[in-house]
mmCIF file of the N, C-alpha and C atoms, coordinates in Angstrom:
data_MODEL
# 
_entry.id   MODEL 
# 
loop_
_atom_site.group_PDB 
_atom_site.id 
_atom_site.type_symbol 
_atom_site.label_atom_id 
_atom_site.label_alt_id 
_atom_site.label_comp_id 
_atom_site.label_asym_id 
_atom_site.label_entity_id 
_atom_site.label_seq_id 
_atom_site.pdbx_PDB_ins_code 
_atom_site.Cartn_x 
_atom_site.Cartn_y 
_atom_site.Cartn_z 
_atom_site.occupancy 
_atom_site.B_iso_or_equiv 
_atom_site.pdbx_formal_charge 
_atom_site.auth_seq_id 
_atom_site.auth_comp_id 
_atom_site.auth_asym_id 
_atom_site.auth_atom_id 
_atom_site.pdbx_PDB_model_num 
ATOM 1   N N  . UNK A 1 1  ? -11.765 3.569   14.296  1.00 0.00 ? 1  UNK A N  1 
ATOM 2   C CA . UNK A 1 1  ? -10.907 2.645   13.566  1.00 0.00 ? 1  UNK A CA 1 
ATOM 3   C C  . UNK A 1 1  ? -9.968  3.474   12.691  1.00 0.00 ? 1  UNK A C  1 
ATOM 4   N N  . UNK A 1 2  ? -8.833  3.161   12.738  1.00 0.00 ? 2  UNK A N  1 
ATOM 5   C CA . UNK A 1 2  ? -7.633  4.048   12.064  1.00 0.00 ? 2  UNK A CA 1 
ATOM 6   C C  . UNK A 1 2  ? -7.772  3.082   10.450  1.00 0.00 ? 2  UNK A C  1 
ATOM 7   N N  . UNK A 1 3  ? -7.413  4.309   9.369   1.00 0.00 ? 3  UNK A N  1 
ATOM 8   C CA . UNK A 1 3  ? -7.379  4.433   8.163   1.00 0.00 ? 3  UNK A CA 1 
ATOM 9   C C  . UNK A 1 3  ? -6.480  2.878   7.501   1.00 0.00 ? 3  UNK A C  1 
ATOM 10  N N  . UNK A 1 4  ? -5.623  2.986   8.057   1.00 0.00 ? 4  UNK A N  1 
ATOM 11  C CA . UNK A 1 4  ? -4.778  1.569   7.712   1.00 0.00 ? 4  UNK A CA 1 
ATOM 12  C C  . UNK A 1 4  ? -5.473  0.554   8.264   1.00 0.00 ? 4  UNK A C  1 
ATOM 13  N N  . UNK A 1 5  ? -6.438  0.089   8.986   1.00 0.00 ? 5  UNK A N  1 
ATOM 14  C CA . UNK A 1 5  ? -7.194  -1.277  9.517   1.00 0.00 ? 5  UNK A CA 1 
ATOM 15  C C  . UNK A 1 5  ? -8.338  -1.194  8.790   1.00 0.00 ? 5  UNK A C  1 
ATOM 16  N N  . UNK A 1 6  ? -8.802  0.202   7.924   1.00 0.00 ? 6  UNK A N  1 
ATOM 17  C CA . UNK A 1 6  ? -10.255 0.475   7.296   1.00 0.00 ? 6  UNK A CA 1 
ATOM 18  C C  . UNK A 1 6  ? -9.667  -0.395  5.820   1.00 0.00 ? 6  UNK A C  1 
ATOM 19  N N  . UNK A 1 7  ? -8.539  -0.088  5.373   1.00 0.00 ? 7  UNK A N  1 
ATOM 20  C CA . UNK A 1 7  ? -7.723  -0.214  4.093   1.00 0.00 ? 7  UNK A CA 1 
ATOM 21  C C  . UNK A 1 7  ? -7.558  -1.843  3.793   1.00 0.00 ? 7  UNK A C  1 
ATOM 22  N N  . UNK A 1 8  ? -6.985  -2.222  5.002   1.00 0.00 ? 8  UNK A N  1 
ATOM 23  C CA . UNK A 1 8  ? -6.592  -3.762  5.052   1.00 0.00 ? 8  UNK A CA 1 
ATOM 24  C C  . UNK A 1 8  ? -8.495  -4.352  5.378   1.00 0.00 ? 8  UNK A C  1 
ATOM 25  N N  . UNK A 1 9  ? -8.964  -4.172  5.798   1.00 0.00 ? 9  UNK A N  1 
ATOM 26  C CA . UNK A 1 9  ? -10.673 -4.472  5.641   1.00 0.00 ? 9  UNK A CA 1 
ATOM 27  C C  . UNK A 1 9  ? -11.130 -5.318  4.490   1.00 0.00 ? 9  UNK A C  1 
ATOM 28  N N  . UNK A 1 10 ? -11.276 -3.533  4.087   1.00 0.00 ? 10 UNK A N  1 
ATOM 29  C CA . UNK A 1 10 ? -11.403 -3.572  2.216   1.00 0.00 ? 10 UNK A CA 1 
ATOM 30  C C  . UNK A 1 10 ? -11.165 -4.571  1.070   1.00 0.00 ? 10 UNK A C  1 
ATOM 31  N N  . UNK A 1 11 ? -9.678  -4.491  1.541   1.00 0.00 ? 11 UNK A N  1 
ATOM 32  C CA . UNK A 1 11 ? -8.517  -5.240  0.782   1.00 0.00 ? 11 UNK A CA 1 
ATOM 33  C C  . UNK A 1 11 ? -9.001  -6.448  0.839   1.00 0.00 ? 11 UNK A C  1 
ATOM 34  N N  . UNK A 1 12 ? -9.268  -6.682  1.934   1.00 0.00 ? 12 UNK A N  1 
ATOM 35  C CA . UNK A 1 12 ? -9.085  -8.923  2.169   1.00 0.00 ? 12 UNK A CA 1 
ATOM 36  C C  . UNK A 1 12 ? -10.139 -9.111  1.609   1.00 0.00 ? 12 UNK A C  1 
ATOM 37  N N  . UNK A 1 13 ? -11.848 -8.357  2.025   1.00 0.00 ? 13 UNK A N  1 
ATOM 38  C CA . UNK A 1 13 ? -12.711 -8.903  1.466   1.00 0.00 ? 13 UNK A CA 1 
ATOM 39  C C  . UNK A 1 13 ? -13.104 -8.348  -0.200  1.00 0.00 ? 13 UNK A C  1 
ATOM 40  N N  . UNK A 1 14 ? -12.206 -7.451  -0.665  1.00 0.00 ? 14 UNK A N  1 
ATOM 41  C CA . UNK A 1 14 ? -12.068 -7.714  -1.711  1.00 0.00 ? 14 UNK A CA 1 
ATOM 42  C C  . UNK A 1 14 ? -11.275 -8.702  -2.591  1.00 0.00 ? 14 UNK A C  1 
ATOM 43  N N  . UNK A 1 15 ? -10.384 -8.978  -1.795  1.00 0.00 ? 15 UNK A N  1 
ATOM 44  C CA . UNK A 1 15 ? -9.565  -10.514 -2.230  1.00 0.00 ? 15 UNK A CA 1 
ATOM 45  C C  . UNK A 1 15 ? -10.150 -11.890 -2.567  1.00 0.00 ? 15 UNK A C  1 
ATOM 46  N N  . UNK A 1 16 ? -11.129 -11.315 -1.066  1.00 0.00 ? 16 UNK A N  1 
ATOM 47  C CA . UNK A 1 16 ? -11.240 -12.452 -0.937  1.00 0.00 ? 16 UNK A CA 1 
ATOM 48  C C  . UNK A 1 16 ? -12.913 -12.933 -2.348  1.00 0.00 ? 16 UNK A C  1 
ATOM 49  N N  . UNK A 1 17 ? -13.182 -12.300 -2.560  1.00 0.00 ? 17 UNK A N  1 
ATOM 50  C CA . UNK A 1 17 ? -14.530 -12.376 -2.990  1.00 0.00 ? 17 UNK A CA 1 
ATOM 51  C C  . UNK A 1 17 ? -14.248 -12.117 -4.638  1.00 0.00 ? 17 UNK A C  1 
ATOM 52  N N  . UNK A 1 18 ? -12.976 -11.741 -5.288  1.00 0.00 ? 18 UNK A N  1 
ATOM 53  C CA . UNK A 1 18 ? -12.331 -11.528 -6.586  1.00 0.00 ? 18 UNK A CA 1 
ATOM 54  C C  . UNK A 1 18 ? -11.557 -12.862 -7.007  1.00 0.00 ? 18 UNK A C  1 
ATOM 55  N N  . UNK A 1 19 ? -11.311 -13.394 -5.631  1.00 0.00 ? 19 UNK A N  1 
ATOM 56  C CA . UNK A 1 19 ? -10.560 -15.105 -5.861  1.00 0.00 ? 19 UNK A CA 1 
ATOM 57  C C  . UNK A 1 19 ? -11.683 -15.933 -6.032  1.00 0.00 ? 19 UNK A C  1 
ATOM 58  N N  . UNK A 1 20 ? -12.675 -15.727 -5.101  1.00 0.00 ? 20 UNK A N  1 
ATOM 59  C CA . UNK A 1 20 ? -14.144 -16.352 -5.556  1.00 0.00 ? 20 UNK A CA 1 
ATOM 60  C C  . UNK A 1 20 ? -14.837 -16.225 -7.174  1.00 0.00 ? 20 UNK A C  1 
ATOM 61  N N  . UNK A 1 21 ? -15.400 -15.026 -7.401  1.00 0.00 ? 21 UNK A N  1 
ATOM 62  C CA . UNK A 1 21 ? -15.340 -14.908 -8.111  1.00 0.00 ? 21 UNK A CA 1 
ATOM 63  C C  . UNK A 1 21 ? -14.498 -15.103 -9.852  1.00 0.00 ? 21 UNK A C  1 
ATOM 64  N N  . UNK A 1 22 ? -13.525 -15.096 -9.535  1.00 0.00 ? 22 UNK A N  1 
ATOM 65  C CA . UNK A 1 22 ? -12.625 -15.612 -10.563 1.00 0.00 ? 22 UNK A CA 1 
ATOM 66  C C  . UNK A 1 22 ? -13.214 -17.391 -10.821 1.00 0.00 ? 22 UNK A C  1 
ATOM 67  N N  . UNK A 1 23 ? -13.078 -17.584 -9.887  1.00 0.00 ? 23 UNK A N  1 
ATOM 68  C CA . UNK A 1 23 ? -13.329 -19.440 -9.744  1.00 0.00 ? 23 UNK A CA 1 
ATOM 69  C C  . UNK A 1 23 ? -14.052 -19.669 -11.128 1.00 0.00 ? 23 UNK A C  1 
ATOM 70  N N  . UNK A 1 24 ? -15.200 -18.723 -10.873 1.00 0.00 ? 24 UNK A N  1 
ATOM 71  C CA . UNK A 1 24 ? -16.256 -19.072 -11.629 1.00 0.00 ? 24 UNK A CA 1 
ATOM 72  C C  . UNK A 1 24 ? -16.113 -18.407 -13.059 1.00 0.00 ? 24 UNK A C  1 
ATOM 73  N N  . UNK A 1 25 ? -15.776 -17.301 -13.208 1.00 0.00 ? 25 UNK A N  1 
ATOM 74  C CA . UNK A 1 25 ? -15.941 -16.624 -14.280 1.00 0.00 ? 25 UNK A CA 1 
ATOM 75  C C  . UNK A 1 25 ? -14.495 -16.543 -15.613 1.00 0.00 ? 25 UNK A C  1 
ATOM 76  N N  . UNK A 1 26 ? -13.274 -17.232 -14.853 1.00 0.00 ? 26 UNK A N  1 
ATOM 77  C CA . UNK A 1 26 ? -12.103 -17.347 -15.753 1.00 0.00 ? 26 UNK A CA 1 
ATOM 78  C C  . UNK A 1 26 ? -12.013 -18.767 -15.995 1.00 0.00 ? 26 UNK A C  1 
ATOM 79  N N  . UNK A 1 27 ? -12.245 -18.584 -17.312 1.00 0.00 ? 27 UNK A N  1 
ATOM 80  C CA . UNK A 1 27 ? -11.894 -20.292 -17.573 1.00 0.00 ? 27 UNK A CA 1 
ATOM 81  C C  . UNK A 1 27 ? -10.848 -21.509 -17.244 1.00 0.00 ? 27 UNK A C  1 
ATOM 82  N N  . UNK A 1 28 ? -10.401 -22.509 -16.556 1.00 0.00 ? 28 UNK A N  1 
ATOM 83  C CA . UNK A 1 28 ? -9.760  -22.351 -16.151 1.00 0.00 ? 28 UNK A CA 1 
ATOM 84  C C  . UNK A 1 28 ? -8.419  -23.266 -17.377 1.00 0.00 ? 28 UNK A C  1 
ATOM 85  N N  . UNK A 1 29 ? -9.285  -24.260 -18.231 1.00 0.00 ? 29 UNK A N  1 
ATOM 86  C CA . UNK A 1 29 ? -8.289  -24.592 -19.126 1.00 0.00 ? 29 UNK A CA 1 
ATOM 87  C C  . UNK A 1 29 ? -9.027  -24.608 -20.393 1.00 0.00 ? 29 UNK A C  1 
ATOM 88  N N  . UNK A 1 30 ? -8.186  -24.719 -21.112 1.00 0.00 ? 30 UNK A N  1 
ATOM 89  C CA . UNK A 1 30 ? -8.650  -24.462 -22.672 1.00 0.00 ? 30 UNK A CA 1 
ATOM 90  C C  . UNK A 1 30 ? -9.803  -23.471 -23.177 1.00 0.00 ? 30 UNK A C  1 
ATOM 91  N N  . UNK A 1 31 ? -9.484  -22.631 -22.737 1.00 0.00 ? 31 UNK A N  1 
ATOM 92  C CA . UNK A 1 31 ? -10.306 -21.026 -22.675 1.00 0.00 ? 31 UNK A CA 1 
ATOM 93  C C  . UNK A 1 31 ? -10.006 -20.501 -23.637 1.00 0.00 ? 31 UNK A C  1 
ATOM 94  N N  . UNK A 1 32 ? -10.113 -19.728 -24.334 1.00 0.00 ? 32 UNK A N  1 
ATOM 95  C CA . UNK A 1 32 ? -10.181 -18.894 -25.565 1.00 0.00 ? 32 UNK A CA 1 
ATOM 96  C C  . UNK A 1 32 ? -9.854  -17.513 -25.198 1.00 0.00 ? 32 UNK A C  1 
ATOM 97  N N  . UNK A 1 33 ? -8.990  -16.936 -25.960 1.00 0.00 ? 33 UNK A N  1 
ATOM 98  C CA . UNK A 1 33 ? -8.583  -15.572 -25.193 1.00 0.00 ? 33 UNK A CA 1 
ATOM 99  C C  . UNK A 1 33 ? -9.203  -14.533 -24.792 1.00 0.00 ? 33 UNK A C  1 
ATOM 100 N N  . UNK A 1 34 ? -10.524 -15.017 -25.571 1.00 0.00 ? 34 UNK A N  1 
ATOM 101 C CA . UNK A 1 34 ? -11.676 -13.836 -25.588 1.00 0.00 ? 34 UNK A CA 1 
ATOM 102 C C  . UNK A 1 34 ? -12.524 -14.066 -23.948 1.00 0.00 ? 34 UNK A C  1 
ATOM 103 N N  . UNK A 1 35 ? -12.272 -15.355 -23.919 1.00 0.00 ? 35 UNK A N  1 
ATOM 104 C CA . UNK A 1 35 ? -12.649 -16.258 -22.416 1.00 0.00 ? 35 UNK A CA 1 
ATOM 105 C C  . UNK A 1 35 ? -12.327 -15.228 -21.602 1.00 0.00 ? 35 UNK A C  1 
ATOM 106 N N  . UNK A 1 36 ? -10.617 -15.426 -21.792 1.00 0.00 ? 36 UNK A N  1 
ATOM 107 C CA . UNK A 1 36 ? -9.795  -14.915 -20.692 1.00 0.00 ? 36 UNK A CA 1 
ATOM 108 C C  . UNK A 1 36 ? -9.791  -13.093 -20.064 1.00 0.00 ? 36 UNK A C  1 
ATOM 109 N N  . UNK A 1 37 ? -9.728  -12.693 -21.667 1.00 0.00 ? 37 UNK A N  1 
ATOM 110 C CA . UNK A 1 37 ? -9.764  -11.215 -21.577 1.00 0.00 ? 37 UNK A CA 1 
ATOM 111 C C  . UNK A 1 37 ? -11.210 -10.645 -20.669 1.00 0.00 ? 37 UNK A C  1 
ATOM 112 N N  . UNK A 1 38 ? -12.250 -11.316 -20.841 1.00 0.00 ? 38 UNK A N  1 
ATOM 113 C CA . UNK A 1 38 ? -13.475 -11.091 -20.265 1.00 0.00 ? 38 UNK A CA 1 
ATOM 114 C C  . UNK A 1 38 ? -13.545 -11.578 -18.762 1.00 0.00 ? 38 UNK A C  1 
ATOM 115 N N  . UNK A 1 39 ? -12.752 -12.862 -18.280 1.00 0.00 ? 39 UNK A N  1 
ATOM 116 C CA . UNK A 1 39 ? -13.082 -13.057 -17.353 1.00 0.00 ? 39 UNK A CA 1 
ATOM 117 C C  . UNK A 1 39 ? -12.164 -12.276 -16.581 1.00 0.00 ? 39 UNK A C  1 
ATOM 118 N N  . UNK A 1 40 ? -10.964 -12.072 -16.926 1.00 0.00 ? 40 UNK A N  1 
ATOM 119 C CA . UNK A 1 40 ? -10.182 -10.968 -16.057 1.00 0.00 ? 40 UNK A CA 1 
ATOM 120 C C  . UNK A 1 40 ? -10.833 -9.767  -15.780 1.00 0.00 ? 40 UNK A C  1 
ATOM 121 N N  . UNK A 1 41 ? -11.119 -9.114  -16.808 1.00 0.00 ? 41 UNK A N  1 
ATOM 122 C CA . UNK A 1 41 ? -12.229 -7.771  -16.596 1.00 0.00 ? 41 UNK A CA 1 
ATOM 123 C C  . UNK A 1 41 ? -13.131 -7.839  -15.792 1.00 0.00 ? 41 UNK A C  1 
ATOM 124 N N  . UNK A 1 42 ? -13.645 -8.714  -15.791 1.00 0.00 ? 42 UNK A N  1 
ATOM 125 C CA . UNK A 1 42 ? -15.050 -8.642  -14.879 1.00 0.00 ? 42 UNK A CA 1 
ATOM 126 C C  . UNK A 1 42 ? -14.505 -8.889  -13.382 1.00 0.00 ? 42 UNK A C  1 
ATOM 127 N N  . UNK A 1 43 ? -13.369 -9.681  -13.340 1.00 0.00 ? 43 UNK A N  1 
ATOM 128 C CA . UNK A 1 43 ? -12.664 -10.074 -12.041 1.00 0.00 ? 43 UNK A CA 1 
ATOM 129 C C  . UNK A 1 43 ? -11.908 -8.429  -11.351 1.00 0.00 ? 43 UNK A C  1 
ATOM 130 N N  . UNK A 1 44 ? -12.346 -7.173  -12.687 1.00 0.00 ? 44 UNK A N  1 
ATOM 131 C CA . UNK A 1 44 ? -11.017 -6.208  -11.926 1.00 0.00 ? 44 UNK A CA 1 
ATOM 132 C C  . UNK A 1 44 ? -12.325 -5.430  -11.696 1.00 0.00 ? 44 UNK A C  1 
ATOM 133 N N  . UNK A 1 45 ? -13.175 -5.594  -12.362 1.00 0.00 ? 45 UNK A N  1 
ATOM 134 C CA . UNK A 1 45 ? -14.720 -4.582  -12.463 1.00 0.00 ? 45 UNK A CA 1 
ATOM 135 C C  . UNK A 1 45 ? -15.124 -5.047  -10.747 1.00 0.00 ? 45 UNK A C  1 
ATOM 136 N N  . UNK A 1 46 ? -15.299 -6.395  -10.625 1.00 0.00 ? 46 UNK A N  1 
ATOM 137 C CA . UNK A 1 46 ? -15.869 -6.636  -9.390  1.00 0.00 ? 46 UNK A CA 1 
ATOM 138 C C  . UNK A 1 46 ? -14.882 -5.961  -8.239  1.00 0.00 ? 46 UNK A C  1 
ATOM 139 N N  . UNK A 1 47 ? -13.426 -6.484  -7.963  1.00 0.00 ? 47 UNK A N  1 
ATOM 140 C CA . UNK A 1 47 ? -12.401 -5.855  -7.278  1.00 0.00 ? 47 UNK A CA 1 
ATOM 141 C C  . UNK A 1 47 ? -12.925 -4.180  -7.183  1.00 0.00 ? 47 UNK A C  1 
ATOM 142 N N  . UNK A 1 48 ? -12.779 -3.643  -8.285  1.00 0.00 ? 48 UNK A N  1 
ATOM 143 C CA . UNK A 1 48 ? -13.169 -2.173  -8.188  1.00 0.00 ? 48 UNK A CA 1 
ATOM 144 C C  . UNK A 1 48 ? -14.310 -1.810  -6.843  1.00 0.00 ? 48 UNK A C  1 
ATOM 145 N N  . UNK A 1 49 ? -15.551 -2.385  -7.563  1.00 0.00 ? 49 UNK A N  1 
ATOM 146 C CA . UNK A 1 49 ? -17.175 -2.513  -7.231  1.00 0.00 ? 49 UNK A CA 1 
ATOM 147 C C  . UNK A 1 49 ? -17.003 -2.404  -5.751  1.00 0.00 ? 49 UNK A C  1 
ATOM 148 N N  . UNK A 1 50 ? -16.846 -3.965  -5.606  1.00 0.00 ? 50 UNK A N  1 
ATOM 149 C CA . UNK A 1 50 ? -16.691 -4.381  -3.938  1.00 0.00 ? 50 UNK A CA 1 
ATOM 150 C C  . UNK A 1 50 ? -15.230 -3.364  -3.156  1.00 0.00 ? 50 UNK A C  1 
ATOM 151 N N  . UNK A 1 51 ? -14.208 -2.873  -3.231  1.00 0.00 ? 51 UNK A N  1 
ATOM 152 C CA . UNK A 1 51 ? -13.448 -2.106  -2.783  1.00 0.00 ? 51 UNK A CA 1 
ATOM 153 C C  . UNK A 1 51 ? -13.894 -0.464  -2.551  1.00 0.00 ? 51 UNK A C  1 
ATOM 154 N N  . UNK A 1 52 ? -14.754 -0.116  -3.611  1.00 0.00 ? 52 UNK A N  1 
ATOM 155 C CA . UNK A 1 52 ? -15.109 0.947   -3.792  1.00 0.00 ? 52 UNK A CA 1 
ATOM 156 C C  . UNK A 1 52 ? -16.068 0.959   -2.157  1.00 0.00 ? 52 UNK A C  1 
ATOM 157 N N  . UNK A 1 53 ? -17.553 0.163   -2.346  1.00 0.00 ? 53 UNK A N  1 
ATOM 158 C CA . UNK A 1 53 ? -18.382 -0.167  -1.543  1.00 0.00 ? 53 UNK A CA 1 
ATOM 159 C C  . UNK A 1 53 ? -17.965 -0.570  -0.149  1.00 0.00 ? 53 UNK A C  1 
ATOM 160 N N  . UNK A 1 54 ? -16.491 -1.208  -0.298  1.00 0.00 ? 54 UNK A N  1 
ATOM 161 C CA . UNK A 1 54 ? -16.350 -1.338  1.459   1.00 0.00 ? 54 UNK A CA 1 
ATOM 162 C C  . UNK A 1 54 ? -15.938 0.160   1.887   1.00 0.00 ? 54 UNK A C  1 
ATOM 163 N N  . UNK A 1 55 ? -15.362 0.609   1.166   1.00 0.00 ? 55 UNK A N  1 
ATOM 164 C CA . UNK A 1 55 ? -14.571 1.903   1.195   1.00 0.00 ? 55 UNK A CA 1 
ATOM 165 C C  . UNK A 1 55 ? -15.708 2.689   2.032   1.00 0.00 ? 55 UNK A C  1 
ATOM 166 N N  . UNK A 1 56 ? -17.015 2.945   0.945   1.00 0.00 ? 56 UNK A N  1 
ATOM 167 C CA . UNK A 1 56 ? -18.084 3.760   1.621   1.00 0.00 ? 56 UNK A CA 1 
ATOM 168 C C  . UNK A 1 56 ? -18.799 3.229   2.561   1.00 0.00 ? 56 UNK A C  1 
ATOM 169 N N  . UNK A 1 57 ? -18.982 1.994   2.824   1.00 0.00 ? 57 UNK A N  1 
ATOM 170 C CA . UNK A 1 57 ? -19.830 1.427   4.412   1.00 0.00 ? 57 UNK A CA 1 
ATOM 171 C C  . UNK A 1 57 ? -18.695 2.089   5.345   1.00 0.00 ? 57 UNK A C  1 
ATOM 172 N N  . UNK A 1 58 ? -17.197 2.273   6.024   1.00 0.00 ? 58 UNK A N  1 
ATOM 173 C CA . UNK A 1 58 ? -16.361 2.006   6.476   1.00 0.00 ? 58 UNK A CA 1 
ATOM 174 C C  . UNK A 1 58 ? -16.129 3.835   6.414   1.00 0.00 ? 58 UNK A C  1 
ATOM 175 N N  . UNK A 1 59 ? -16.477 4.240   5.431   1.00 0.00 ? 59 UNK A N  1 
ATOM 176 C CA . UNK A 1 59 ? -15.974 5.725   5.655   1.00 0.00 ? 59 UNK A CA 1 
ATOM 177 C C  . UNK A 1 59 ? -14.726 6.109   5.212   1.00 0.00 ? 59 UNK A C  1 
ATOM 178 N N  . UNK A 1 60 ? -14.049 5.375   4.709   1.00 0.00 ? 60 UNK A N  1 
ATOM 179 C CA . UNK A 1 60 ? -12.439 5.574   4.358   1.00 0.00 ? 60 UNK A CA 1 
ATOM 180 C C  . UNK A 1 60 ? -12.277 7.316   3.936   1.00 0.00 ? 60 UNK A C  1 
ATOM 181 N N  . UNK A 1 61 ? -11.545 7.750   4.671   1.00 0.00 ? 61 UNK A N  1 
ATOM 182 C CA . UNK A 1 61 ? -10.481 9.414   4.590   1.00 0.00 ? 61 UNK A CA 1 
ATOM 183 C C  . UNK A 1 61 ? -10.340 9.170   3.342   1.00 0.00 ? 61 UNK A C  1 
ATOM 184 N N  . UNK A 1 62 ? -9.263  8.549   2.388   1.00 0.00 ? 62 UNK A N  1 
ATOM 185 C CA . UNK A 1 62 ? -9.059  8.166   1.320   1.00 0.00 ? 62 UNK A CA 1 
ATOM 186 C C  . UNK A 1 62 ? -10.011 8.414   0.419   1.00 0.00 ? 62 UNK A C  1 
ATOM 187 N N  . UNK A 1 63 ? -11.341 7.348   0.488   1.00 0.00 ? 63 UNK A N  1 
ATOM 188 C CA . UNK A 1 63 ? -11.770 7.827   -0.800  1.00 0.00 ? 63 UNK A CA 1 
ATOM 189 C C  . UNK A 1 63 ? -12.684 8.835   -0.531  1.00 0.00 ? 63 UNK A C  1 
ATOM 190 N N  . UNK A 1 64 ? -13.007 9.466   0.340   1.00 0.00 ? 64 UNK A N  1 
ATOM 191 C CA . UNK A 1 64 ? -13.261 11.115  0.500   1.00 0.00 ? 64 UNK A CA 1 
ATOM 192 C C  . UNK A 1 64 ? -12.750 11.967  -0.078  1.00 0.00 ? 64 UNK A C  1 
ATOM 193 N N  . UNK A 1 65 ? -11.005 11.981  0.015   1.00 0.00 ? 65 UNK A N  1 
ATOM 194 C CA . UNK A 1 65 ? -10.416 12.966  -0.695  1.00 0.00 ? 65 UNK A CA 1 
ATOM 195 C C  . UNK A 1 65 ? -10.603 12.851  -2.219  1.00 0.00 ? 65 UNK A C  1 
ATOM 196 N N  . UNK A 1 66 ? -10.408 10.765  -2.316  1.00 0.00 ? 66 UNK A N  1 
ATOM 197 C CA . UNK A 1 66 ? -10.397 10.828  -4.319  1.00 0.00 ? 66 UNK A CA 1 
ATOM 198 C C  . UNK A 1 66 ? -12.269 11.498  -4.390  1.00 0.00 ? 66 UNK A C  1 
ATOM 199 N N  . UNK A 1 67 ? -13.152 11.251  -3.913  1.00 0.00 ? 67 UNK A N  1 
ATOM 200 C CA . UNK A 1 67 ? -14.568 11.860  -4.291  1.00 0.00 ? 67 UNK A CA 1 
ATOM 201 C C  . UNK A 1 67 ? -14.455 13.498  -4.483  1.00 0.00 ? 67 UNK A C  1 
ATOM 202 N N  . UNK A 1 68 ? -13.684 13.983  -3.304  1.00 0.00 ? 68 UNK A N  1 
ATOM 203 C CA . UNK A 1 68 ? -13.397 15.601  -3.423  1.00 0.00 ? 68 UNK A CA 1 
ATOM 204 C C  . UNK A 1 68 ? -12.873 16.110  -4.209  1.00 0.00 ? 68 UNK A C  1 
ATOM 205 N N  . UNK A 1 69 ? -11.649 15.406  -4.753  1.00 0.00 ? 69 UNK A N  1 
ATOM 206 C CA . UNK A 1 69 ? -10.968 15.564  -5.957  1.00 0.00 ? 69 UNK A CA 1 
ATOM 207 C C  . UNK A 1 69 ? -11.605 15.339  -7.221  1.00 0.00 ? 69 UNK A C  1 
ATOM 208 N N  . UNK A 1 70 ? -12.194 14.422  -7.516  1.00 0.00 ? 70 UNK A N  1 
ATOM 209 C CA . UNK A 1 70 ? -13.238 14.227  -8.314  1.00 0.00 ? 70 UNK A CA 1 
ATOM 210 C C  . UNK A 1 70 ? -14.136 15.439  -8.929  1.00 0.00 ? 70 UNK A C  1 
ATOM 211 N N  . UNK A 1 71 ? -14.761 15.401  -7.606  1.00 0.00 ? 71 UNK A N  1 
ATOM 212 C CA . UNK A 1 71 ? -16.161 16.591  -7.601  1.00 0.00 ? 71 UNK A CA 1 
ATOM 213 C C  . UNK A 1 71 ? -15.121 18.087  -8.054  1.00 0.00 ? 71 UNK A C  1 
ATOM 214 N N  . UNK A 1 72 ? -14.496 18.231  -7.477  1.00 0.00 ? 72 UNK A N  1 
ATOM 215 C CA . UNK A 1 72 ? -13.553 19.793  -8.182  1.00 0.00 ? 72 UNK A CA 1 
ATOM 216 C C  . UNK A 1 72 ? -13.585 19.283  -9.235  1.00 0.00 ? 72 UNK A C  1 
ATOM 217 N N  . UNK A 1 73 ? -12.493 18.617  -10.318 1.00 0.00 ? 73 UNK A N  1 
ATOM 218 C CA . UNK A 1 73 ? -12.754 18.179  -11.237 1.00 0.00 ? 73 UNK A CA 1 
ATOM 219 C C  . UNK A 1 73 ? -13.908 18.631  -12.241 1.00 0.00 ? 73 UNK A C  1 
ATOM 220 N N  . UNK A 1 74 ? -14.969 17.719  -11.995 1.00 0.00 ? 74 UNK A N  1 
ATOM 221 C CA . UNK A 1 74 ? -16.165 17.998  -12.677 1.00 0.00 ? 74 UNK A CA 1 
ATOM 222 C C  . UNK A 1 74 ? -16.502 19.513  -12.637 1.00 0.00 ? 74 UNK A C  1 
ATOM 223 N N  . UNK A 1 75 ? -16.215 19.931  -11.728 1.00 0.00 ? 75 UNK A N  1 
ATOM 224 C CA . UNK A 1 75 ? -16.918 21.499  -11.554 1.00 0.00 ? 75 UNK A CA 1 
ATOM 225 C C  . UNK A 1 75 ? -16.151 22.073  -12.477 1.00 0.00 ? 75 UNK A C  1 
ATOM 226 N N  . UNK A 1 76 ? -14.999 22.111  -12.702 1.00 0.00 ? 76 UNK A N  1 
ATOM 227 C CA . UNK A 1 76 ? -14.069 22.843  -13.502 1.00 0.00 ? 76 UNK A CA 1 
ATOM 228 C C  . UNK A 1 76 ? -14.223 22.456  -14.793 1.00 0.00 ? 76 UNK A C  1 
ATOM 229 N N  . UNK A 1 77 ? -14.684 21.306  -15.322 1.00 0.00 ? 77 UNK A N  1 
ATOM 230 C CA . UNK A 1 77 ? -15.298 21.441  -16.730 1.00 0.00 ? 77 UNK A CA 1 
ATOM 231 C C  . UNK A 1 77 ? -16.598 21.400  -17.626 1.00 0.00 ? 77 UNK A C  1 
# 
C-alpha cells in the first residue's frame, strides 16, 4: 500500500471518530468557555491518539522518519 492511501486511511478514521467524539464531549449550546476549551482539547488529544495509532498499525514511512528524528533528538540531549 503506497504512503498517500496509508495517510488518507488515517485521516478519515481519524475524522471520522474526532466528529464522533466531539458529539459527545463539546457542549453544544450554552457551554461555558471552560466547557469549550476542554472539549476542543480532548477532541485534538484524541485526533492526535487515534492518528498517531493508525499511523503505527499501517506502518506509515512518515512517522518512522518523525520517530527517527525524534530518537536523534533525545540522544543528543
Amino acid at each position: 500500500m503506497t504512503s498517500v492511501y496509508k495517510t488518507v486511511i488515517c485521516s478519515v478514521f481519524m475524522g471520522v471518530a474526532v466528529w464522533a467524539a466531539a458529539l459527545f464531549i463539546i457542549p453544544s449550546e450554552g457551554g461555558s468557555m471552560m466547557g469549550l476549551f476542554f472539549g476542543l482539547a480532548g477532541s485534538i488529544i484524541i485526533g492526535l491518539v487515534l492518528y498517531g495509532s493508525f499511523s503505527l498499525l499501517l506502518k506509515s514511512r512518515e512517522l518512522e522518519k518523525v520517530m527517527a528524528i525524534a530518537r536523534k533528538e533525545k540522544s543528543k540531549a
